[in-house]
ROTOR-14703 format. One line per field, with one value per residue: z, y negated, x negated of N, C-alpha, C in turn. Coordinates in Angstrom, 2 decimals, always signed. Example, Ala and Ser with C-alpha at 12.3 -4.5 7.8 and 13.67 -1.06 7.14 Angstrom:
BEGIN
n_up = c(+7.80;+7.08)
n_north = c(+5.69;+2.25)
n_east = c(-13.19;-12.85)
ca_up = c(+7.80;+7.14)
ca_north = c(+4.50;+1.06)
ca_east = c(-12.30;-13.67)
c_up = c(+7.80;+7.87)
c_north = c(+3.30;-0.03)
c_east = c(-13.20;-12.90)
END
This chain:
BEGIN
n_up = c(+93.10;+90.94;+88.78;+86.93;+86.77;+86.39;+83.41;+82.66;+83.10;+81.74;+78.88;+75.41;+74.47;+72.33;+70.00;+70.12;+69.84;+66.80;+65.86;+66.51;+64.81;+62.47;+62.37;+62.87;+60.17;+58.40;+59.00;+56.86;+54.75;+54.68;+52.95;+52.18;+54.24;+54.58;+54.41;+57.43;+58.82;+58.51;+58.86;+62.02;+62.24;+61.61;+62.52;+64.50;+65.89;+67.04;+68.93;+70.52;+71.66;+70.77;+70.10;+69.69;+68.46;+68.99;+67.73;+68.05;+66.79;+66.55;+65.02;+65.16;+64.07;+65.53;+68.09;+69.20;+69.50;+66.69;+66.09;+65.37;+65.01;+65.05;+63.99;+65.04;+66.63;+67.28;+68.99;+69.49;+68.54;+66.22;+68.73;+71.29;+70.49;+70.67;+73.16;+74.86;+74.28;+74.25;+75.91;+78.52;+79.95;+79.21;+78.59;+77.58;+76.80;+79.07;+79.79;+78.15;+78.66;+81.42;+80.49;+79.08;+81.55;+82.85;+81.08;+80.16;+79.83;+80.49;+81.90;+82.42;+84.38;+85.42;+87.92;+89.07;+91.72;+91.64;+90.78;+91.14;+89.02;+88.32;+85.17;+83.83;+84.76;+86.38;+86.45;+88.12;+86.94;+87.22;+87.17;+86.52;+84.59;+82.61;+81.66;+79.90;+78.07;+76.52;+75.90;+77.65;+79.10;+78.55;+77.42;+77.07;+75.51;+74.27;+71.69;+71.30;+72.12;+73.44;+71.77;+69.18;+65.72;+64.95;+67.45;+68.46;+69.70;+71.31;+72.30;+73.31;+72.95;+74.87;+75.33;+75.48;+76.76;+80.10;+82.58;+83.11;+83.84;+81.53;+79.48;+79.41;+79.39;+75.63;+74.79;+74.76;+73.63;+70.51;+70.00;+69.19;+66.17;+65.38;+66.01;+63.50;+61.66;+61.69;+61.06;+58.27;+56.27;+57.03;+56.14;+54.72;+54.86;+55.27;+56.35;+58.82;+60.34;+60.08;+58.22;+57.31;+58.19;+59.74;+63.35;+65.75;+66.52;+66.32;+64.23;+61.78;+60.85;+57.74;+57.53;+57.48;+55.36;+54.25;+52.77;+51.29;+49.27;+48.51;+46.94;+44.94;+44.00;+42.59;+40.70;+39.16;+39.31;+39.35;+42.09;+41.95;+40.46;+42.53;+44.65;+43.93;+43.53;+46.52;+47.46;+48.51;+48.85;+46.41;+47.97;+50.61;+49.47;+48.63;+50.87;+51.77;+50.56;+50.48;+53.30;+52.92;+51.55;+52.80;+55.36;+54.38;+52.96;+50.74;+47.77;+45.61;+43.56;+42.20;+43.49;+45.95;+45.32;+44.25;+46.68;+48.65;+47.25;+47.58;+50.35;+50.88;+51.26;+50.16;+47.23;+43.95;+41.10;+39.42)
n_north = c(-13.15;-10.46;-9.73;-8.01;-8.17;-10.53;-10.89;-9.22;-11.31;-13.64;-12.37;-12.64;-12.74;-10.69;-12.32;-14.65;-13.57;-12.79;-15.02;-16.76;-15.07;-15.65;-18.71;-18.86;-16.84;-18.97;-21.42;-20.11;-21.10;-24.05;-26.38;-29.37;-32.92;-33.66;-31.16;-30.77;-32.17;-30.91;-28.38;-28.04;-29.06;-26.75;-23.54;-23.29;-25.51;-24.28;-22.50;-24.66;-26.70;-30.22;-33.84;-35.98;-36.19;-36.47;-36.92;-35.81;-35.87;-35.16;-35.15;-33.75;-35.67;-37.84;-39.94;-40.71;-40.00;-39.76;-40.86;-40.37;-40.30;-38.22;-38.32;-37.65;-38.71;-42.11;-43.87;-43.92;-45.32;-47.65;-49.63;-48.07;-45.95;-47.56;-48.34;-45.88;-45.06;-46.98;-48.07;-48.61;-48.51;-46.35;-43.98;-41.22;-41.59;-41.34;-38.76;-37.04;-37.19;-36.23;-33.54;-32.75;-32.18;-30.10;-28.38;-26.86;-26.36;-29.32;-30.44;-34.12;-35.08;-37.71;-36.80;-34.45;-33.34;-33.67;-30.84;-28.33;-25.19;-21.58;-21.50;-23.92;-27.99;-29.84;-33.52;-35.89;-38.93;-42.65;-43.72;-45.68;-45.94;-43.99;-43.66;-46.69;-45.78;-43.75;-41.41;-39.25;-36.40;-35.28;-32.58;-31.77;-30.71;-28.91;-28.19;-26.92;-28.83;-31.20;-30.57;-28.59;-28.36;-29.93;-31.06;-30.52;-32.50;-32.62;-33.54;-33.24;-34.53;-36.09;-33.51;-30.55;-28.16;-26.38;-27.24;-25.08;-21.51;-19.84;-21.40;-22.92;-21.12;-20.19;-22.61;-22.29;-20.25;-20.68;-23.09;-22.30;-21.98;-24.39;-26.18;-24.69;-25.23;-28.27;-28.77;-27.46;-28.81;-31.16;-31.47;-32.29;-35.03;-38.08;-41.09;-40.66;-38.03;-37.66;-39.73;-42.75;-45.97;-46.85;-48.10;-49.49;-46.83;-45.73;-44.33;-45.31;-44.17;-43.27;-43.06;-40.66;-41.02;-43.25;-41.54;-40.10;-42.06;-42.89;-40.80;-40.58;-43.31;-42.15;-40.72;-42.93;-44.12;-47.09;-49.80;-50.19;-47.77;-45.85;-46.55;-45.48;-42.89;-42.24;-43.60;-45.63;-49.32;-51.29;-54.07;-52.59;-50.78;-52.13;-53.19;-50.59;-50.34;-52.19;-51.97;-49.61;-50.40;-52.09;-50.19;-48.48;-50.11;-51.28;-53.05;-52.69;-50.45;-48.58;-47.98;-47.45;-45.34;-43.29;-43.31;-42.33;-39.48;-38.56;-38.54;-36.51;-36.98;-36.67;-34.72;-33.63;-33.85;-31.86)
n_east = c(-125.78;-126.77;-129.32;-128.12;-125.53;-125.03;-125.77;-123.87;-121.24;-122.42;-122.17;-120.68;-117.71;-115.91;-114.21;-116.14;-118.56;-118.29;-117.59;-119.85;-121.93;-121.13;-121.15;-123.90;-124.77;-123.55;-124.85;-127.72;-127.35;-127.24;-128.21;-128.56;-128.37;-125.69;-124.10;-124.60;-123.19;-120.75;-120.46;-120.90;-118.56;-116.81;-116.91;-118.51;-117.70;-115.30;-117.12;-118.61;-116.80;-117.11;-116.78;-118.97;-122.11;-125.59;-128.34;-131.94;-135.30;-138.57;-141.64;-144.78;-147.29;-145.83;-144.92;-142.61;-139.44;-136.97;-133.75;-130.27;-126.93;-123.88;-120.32;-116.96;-115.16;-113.10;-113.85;-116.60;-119.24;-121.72;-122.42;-122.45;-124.00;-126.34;-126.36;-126.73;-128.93;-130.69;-134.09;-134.65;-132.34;-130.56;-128.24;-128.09;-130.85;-132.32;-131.02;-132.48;-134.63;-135.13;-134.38;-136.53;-137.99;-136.87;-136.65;-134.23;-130.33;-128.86;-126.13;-123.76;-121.79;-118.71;-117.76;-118.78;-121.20;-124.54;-126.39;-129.05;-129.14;-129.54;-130.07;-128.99;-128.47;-126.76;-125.70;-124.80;-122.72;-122.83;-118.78;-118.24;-120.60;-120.30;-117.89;-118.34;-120.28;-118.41;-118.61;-117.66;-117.46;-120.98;-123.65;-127.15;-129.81;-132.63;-135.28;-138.69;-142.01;-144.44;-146.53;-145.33;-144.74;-142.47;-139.84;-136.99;-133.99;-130.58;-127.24;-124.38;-121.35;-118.60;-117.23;-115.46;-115.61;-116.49;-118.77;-120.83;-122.49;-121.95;-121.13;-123.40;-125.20;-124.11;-125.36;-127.60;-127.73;-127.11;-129.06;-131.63;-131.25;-129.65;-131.90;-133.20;-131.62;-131.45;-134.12;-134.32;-132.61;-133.36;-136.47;-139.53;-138.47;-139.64;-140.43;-139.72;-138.17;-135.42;-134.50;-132.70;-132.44;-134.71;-134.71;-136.16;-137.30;-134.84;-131.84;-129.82;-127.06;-125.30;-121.36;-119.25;-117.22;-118.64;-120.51;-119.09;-118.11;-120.74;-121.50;-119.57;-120.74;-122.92;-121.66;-120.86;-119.13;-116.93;-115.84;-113.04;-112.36;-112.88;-111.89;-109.17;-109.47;-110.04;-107.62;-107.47;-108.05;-109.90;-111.48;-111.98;-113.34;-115.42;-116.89;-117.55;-119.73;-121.46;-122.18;-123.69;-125.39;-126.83;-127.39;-129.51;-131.17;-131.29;-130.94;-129.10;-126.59;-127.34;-129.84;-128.77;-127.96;-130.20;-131.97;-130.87;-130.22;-133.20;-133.37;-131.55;-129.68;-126.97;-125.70;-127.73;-125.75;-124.61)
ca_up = c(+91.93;+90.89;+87.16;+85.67;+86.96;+85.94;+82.13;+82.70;+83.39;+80.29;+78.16;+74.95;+74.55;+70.65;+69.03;+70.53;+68.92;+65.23;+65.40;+66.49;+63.93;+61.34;+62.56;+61.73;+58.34;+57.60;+58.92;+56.18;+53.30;+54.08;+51.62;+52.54;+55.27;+54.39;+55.12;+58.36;+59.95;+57.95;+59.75;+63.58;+62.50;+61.63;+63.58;+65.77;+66.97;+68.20;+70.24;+71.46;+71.05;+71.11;+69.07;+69.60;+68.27;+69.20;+67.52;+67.95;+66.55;+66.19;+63.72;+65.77;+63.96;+66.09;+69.47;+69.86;+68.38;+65.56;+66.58;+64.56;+66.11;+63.98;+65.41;+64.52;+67.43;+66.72;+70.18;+69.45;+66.84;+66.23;+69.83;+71.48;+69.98;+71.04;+74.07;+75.51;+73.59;+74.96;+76.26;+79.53;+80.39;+78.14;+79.47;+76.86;+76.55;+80.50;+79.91;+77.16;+79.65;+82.48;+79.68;+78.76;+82.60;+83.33;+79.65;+80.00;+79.42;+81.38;+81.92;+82.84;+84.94;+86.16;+88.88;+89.94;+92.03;+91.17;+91.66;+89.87;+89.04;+87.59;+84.00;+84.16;+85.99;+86.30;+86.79;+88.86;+86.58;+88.11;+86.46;+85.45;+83.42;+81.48;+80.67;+79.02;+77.24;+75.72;+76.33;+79.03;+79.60;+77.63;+77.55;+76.66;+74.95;+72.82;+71.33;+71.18;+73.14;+72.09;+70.86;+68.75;+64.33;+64.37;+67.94;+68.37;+70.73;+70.84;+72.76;+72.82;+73.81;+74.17;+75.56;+75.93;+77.77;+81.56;+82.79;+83.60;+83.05;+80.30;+78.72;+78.89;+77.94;+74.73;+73.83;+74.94;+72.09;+69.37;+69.77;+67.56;+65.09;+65.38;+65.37;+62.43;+60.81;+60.61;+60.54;+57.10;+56.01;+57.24;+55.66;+54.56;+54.88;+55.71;+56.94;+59.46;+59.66;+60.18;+58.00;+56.24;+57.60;+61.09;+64.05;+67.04;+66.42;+66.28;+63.16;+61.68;+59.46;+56.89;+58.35;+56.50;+54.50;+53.24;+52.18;+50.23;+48.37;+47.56;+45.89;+43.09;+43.09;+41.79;+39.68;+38.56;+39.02;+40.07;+43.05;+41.44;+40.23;+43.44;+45.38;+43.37;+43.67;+47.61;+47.86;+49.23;+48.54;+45.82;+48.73;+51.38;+48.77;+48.53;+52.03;+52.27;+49.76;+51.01;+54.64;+52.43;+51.14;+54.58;+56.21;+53.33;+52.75;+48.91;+46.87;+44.53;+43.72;+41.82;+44.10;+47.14;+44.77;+44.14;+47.78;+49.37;+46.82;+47.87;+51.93;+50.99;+52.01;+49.07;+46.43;+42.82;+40.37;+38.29)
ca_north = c(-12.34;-9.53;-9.76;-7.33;-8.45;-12.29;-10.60;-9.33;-12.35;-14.08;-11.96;-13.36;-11.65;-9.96;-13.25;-15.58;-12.72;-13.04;-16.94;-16.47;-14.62;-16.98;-19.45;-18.28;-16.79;-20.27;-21.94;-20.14;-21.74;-25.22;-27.09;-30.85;-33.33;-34.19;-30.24;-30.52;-32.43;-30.03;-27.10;-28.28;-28.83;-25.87;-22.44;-24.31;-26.28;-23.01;-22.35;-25.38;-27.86;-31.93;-35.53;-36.96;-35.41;-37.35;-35.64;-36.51;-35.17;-35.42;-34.41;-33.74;-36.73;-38.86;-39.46;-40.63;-39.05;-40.40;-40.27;-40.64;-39.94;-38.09;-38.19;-37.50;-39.77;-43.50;-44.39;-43.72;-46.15;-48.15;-49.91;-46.84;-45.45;-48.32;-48.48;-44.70;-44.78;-47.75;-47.34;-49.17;-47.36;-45.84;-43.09;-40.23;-41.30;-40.59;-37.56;-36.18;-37.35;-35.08;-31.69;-32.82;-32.08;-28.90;-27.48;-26.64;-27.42;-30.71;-31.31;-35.06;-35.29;-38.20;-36.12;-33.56;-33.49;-33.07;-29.81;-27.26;-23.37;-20.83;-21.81;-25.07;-28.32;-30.76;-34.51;-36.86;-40.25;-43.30;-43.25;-46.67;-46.38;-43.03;-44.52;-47.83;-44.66;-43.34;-39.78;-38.63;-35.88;-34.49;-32.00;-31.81;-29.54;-28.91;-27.03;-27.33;-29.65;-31.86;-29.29;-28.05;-29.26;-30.44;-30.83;-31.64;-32.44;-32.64;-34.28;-33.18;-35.56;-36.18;-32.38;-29.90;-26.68;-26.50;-27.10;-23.85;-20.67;-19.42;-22.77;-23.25;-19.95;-19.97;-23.63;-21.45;-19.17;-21.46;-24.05;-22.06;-21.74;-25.48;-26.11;-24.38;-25.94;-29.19;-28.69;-27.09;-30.06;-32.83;-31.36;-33.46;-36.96;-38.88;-41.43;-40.29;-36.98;-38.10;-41.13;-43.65;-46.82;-46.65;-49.69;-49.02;-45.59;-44.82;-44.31;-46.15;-43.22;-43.23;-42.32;-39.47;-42.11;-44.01;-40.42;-39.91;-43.45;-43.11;-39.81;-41.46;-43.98;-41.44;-40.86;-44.22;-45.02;-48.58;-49.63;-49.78;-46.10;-44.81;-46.47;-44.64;-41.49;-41.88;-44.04;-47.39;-50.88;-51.85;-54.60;-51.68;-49.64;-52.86;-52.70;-49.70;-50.36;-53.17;-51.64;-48.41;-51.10;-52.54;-49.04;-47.71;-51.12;-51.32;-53.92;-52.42;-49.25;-47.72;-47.41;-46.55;-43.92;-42.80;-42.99;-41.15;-38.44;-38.56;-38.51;-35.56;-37.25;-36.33;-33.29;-34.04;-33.64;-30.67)
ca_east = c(-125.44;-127.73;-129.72;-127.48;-124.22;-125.18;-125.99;-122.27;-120.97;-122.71;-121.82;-120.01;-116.77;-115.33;-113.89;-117.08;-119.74;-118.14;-117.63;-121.62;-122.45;-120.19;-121.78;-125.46;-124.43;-123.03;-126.59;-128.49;-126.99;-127.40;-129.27;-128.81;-128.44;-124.54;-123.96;-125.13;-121.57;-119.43;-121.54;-120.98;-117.32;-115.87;-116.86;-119.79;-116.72;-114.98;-117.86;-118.77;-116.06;-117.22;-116.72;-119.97;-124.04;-126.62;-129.75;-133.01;-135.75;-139.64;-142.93;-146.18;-147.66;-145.56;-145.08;-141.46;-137.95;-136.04;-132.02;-129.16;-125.42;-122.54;-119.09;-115.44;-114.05;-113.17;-114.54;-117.76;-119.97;-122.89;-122.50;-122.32;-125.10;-127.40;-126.62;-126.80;-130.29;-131.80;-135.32;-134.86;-131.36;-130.09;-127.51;-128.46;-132.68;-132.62;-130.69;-133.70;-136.34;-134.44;-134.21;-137.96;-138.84;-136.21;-135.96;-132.81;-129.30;-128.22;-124.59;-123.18;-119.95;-118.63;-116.94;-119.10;-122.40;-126.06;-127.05;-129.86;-128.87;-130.63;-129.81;-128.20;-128.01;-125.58;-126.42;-123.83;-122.95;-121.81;-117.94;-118.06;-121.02;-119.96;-116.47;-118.76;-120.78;-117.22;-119.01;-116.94;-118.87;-121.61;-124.77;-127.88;-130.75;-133.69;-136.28;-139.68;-142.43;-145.28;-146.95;-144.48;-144.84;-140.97;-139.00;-135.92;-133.38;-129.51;-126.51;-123.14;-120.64;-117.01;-117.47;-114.52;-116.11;-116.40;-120.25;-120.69;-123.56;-121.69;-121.58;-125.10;-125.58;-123.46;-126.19;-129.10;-127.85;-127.32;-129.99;-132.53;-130.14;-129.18;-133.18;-134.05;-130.83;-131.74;-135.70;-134.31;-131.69;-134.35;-137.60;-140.16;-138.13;-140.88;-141.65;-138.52;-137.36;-133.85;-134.35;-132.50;-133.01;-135.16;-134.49;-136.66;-137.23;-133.59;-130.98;-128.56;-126.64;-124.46;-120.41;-118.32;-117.14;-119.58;-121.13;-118.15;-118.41;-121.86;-121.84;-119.16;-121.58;-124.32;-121.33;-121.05;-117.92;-117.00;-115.22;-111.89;-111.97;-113.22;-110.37;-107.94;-110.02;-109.92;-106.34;-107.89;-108.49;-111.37;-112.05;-112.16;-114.78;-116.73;-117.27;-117.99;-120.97;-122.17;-122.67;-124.92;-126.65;-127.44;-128.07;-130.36;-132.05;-131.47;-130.41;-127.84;-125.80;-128.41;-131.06;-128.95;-127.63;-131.63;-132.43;-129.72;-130.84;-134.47;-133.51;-130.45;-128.13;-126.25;-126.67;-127.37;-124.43;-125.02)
c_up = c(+91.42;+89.55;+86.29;+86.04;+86.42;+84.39;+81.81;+81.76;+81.88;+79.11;+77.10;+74.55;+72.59;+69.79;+69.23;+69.57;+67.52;+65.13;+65.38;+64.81;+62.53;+61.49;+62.20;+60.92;+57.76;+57.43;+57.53;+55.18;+53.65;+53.53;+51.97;+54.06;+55.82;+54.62;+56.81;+59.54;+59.59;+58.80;+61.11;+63.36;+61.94;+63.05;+65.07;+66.42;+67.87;+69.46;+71.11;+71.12;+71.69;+69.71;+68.89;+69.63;+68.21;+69.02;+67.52;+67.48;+66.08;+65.59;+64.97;+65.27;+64.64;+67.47;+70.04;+68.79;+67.68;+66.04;+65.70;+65.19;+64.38;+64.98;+64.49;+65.96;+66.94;+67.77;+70.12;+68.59;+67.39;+67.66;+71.00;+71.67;+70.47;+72.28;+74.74;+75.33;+74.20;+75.93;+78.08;+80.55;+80.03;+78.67;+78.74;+76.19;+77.65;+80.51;+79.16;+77.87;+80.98;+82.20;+79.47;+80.09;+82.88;+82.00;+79.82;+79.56;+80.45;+81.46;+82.89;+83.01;+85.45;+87.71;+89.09;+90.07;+91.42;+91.57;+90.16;+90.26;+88.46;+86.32;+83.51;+85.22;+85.48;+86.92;+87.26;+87.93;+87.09;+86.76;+85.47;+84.03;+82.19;+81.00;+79.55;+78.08;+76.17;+75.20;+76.64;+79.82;+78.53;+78.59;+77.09;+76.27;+74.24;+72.62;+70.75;+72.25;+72.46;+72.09;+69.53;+67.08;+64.65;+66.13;+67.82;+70.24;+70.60;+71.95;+71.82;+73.89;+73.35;+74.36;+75.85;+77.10;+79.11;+81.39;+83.37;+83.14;+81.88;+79.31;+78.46;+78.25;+76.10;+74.03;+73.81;+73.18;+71.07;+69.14;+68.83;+66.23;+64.53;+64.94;+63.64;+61.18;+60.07;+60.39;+58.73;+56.07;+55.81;+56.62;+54.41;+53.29;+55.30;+55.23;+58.27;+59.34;+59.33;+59.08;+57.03;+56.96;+59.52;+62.30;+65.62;+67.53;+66.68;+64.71;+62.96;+60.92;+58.95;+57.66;+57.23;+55.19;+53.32;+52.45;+50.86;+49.05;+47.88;+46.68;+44.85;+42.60;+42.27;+40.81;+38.55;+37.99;+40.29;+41.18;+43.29;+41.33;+41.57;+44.69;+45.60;+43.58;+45.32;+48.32;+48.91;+48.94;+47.42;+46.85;+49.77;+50.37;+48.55;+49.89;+52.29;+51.87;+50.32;+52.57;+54.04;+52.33;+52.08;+55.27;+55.87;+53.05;+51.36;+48.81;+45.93;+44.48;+43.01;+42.45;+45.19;+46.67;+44.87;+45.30;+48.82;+48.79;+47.61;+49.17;+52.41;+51.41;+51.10;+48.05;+44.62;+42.19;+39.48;+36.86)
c_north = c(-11.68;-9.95;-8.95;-7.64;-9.96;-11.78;-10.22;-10.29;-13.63;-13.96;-12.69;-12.41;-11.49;-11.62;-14.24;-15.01;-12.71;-14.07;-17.15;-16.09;-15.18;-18.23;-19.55;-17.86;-18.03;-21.05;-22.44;-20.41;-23.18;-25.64;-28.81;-31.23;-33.25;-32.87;-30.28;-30.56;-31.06;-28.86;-26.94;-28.68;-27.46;-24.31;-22.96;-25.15;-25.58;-22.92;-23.35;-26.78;-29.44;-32.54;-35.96;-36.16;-36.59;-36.39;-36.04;-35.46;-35.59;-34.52;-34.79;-34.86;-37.97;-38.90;-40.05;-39.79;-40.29;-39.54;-40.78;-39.99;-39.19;-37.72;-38.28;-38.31;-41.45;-44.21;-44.61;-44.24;-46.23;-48.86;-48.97;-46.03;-46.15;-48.53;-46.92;-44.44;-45.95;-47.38;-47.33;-48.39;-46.86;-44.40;-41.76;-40.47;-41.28;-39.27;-36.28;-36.28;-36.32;-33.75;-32.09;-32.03;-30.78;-27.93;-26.13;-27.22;-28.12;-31.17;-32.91;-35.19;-36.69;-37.92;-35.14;-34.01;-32.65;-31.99;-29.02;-25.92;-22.89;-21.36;-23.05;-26.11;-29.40;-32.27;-35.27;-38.73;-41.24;-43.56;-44.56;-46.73;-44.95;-43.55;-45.84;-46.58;-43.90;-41.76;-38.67;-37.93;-35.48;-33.59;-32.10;-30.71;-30.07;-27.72;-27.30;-28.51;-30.58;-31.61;-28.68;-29.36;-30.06;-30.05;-31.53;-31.45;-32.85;-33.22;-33.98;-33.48;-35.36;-34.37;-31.50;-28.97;-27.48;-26.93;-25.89;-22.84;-20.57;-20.56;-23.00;-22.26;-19.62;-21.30;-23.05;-20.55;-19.87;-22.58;-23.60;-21.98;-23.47;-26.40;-26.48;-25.02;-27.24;-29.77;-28.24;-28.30;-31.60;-32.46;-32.17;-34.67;-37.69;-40.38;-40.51;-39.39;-36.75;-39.22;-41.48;-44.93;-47.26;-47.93;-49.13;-47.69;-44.84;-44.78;-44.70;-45.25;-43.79;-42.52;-41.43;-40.39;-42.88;-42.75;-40.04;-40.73;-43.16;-41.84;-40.33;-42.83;-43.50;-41.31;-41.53;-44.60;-46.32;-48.37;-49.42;-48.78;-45.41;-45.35;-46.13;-43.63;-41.14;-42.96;-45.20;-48.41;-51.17;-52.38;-53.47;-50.67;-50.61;-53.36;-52.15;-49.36;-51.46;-52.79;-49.83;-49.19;-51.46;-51.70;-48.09;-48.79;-51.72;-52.74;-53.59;-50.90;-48.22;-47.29;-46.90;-45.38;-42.50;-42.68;-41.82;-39.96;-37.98;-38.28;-37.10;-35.85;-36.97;-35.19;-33.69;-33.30;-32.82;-30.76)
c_east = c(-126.72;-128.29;-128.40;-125.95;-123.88;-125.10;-124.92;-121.28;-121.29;-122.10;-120.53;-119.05;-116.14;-115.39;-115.60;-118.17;-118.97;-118.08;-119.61;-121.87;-122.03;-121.19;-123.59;-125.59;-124.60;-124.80;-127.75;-128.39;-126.60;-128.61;-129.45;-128.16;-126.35;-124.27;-124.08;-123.55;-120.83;-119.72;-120.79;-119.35;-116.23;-116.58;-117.59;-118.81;-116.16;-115.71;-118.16;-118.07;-116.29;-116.77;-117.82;-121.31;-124.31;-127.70;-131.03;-134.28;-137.63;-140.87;-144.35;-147.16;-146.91;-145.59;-143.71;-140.45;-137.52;-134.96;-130.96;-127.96;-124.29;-121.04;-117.92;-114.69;-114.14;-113.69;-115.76;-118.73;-121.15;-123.49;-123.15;-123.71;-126.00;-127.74;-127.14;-128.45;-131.29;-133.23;-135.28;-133.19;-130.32;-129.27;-128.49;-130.39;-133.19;-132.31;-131.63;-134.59;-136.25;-134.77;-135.83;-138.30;-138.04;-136.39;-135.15;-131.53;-128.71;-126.53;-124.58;-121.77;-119.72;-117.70;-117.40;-120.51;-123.50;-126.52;-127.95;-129.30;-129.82;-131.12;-129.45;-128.74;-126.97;-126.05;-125.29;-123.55;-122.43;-120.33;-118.04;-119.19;-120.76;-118.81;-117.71;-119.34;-120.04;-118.03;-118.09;-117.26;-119.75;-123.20;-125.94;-129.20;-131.47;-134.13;-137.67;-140.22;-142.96;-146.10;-146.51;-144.63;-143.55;-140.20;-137.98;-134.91;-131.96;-128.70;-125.19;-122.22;-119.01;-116.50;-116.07;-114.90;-116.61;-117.86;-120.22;-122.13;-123.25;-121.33;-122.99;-125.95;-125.83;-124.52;-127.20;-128.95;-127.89;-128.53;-130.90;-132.19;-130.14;-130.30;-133.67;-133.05;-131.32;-133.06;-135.80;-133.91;-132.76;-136.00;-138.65;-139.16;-138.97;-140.57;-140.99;-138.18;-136.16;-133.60;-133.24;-132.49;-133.75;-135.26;-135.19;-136.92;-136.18;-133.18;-130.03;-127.59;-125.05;-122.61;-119.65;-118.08;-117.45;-121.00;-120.56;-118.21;-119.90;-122.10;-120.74;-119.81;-122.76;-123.43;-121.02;-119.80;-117.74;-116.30;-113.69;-111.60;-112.40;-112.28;-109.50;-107.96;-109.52;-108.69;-106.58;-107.86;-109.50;-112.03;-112.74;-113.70;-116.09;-117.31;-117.63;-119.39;-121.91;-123.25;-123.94;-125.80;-127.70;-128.39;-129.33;-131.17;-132.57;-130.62;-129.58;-127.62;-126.81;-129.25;-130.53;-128.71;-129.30;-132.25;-131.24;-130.19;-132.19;-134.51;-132.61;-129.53;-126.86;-126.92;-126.96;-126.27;-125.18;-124.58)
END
């Protein structure tokens, strides 16, 4: 295939170029971290539809990534997360050490072979261990080296779109976007740029959920009224506090309220 017949071929067609461009409008008006899911699920889903981010991301004063996972499948947790990340073999901290050495985008099939393209490659998994992964398939990307003040790197799992050029294309296009997103969202969190409560230089984060619960605890309502608010249990809301407390490393509702602020994970109440 020739250069200009491949640029063809690329090419993003009418509806794809306004969801684009929706999609980077939207970008420049986030303000916090808790924006960030809402972001990657509405138009950013169009284009590249998954369940499972795995984001990792590092500050030139360090020398590994900080990762935190967000996900809309129920397959996919804290387990999950620990394992794919592991240092020793870790499905998805082989698959960043792979895009580290190609910088490009990496697809994982468990049903198709290893091969490199121009743009793309594709990596062969054995099936049994992507089923334990609850992936199915996913990709991979970044931006930046270590060189670079702030890189990051991304993982999208639970993948709809083919592996294909114009798949890897369509992440080629958004990644700076995706970048500068949450280099904006995560700006100086320190110690962590991702942080709230750091375990081996990964992240433990907060789930939709327990985002929801702790901003009526900035409002300071108890667990009773915020059951009613979100049609649950008291027990179920004191659960759900207990495990902030855990993940944030506080001792009571006040301070995770005051740290969640301080990391963005929430917006103050006006």
């Amino acid at each position: 295939m020739d250069q200009v017949s491949e640029q063809w071929t690329l090419a993003l067609n009418e509806e794809q170029r306004t969801l684009f461009m929706e999609v980077i409008e939207e970008s420049l008006r986030l303000q916090h971290r808790s924006h960030l899911f809402n972001w990657l699920q509405r138009g950013f889903q169009c284009l590249l539809a998954h369940e499972v981010v795995v984001i990792g991301v590092r500050g030139l004063e360090r020398a590994s990534y900080d990762y935190e996972y967000l996900t809309s499948s129920r397959y996919f947790g804290d387990t999950q997360f620990d394992q794919v990340l592991n240092e020793e073999d870790g499905l998805v901290s082989e698959a960043f050490t792979r895009w580290s050495t190609l910088s490009m985008p990496v697809f994982y099939h468990a049903d198709r072979p290893s091969q490199q393209y121009n743009h793309y490659a594709v990596e062969q998994v054995d099936p049994e261990r992507m089923l334990a992964s609850e992936l199915k398939r996913f990709v991979v990307h970044g931006f930046g080296n270590e060189h670079s003040r702030i890189a990051t790197m991304i993982m999208f799992g639970r993948l709809s779109l083919p592996a294909n050029a114009q798949t890897a294309h369509l992440l080629e296009l958004l990644m700076p976007h995706l970048h500068c997103a949450i280099v904006k969202v995560t700006a100086n969190k320190c110690p962590s740029v991702l942080s709230t409560t750091a375990r081996n230089g990964r992240i433990k984060p907060l789930s939709k959920r327990e985002l929801e619960v702790i901003e009526w605890l900035q409002a300071g309502k108890t667990n009773w009224e915020i059951g009613g608010i979100m049609q649950v249990s008291p027990l179920t809301i004191k659960n759900h506090v207990q495990n902030i407390l855990r993940k944030l490393d506080v001792e009571n509702r006040s301070q995770a309220a005051s740290k969640a602020l301080k990391l963005g994970l929430i917006a103050r109440k006006q």
